[in-house]
N, C-alpha and C positions, 0 to 999 in steps of 0.2 A: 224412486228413491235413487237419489245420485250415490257413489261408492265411496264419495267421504262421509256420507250420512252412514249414522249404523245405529240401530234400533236399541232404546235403552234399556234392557235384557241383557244386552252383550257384555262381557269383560272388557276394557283397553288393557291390555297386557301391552306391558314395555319388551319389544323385542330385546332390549336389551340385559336384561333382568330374569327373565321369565323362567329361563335354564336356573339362574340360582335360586329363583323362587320357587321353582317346582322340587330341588334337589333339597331346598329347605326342609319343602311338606312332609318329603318321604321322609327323610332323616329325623325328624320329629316322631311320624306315625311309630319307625323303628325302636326309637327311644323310647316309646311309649311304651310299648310289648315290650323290650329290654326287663324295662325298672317292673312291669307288671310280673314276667315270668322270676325275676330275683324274690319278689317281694311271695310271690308262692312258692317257690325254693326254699325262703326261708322258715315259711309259715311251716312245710315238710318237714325241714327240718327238726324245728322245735316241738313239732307233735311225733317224732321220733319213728316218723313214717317210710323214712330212706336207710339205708343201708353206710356204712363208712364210705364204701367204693363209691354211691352212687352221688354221696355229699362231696367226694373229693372228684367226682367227673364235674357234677353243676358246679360247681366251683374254678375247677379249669376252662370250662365251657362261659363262663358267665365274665370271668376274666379277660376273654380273649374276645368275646362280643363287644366288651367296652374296651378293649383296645382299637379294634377292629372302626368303632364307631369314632374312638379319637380321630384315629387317619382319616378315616373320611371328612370328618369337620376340619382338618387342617388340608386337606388337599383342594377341597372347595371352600376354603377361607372363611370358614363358619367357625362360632365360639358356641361352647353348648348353652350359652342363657340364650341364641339367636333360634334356640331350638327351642324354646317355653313360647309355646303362642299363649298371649293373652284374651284372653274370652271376655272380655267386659268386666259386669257385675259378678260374674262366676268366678273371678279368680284367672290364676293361669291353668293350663293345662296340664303343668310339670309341674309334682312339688319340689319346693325350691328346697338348695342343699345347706341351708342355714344351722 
């Protein structure tokens, strides 16, 4: 097999791309857990399983994760729908913030 052949298993990744497509995934997976851990914060919350102190740390905490995740998406020129991978028939991955 000559070294432009490449077996069709293999990825082409675009050298060119590949960096922000890889910075995508993560930043997605991140976002994922983000909305996951809020979304149990809040569930805490409302079963009245936290403390004032501890609603008023998750809450500074969970504020500054999603700032945190802005900067990110603007320094690598990302918008957050660029961060909703779509799955086909399943929908997207992110629910959307309609």
């Amino acid at each position: 097999m000559s070294q432009t052949e490449r077996p069709a298993w293999r990825v082409a990744a675009d050298p060119d791309t590949v960096e922000r497509d890889l910075t995508r995934l993560v930043l997605t997976l991140v976002e994922l857990v983000r909305q996951l851990v809020e979304r149990q914060s809040v569930r805490r919350m409302e079963q009245g399983d936290l403390t004032d102190e501890q609603i008023e740390a998750l809450g500074v905490a969970l504020m500054r994760l999603e700032e945190g995740m802005d900067d990110l998406c603007d320094h690598f020129g990302l918008r957050p729908q660029d961060l909703n991978l779509d799955l086909g028939p399943l929908g997207t991955l992110l629910p959307s913030n309609d």
